[in-house]
C-alpha positions as CSV (number, residue, x, y, z in Angstrom):
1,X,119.8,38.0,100.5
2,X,122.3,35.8,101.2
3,X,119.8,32.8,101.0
4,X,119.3,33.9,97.2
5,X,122.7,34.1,96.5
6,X,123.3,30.7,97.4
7,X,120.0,29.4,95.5
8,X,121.5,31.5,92.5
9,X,125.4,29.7,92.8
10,X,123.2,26.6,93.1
11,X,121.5,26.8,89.9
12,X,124.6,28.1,87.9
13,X,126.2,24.8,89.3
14,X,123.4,22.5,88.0
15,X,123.5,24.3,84.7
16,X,127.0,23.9,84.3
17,X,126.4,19.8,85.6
18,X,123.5,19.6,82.5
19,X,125.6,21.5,80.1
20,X,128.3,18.9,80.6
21,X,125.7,15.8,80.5
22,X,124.9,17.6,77.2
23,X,128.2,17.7,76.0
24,X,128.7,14.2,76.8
25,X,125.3,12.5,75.7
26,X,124.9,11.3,71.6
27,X,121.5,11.7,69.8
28,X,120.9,10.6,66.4
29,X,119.0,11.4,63.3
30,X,118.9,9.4,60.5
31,X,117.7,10.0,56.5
32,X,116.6,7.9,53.3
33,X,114.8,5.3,56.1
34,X,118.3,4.6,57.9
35,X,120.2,5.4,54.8
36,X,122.5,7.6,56.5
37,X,122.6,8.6,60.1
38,X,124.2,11.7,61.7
39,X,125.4,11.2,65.4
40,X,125.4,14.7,67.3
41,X,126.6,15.0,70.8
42,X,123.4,17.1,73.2
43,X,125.4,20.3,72.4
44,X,125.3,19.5,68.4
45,X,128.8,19.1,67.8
46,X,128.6,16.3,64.9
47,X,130.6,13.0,65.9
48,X,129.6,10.4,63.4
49,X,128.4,9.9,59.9
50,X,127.2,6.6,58.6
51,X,126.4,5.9,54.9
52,X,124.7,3.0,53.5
53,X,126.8,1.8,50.2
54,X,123.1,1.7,48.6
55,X,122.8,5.3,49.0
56,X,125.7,6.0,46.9
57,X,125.2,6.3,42.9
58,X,128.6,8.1,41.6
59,X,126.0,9.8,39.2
60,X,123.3,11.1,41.8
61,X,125.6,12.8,44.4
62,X,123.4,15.8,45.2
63,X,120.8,13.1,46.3
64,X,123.3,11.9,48.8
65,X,124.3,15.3,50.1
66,X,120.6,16.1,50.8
67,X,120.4,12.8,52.7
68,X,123.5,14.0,54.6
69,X,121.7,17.4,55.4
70,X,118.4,15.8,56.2
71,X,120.5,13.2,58.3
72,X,122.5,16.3,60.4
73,X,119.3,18.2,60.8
74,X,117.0,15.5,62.3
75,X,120.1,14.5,64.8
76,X,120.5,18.3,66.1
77,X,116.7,18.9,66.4
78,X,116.9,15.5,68.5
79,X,120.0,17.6,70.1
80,X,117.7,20.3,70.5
81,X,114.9,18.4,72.5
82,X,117.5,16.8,74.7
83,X,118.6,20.7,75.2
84,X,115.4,21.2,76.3
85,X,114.3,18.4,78.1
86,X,117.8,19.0,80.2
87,X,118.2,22.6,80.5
88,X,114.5,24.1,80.3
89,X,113.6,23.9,83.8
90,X,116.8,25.5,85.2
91,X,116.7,28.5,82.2
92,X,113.3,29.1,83.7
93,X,114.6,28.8,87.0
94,X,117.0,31.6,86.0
95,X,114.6,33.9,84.1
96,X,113.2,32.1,81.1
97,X,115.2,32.8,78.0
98,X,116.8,35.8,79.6
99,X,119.9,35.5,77.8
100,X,122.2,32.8,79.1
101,X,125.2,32.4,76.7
102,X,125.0,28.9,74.7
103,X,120.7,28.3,75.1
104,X,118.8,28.4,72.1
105,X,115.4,29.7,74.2
């Protein structure tokens, strides 16, 4: 029992190690061909928006809002993978998707 315990503290520990790699690692995703890209830390908090000046036309803004969008949402599904790629094997080393606060699976 104790053995388990220790294997359990263990894993909690590693999670909280990839959860901060996560937090601290940038993934991008990009829009228009590079017209605007969205920088998103592994967690998905958003830290940096780049527009191209060619993707601005004063008279087509909803264009460049759905760039924006498109831009955001490819960076946090690369957020996403990373997610995955770092935390999958210890969530199934937990339980699967048993419900650990913060996981997505």
């Amino acid at each position: 029992m104790q053995q388990l315990l220790q294997q359990a503290q263990k894993m909690q520990q590693d999670l909280a190690a990839a959860q901060e790699a996560l937090a601290q690692a940038e993934v991008e995703g990009q829009a228009g061909g590079g017209l605007v890209k969205a920088t998103v830390t592994g967690s998905g908090e958003l830290r940096a928006l780049v527009i191209d000046p060619k993707a601005v036309d004063p008279a087509d803004t909803e264009t460049l809002a759905d760039l924006v969008v498109a831009a955001v949402q490819a960076a946090n599904e690369n957020a996403q993978a990373l997610q995955q790629e770092k935390l999958g094997p210890l969530a199934q080393g937990l339980g699967g998707g048993s419900g650990i606060p913060g996981l997505p699976f």
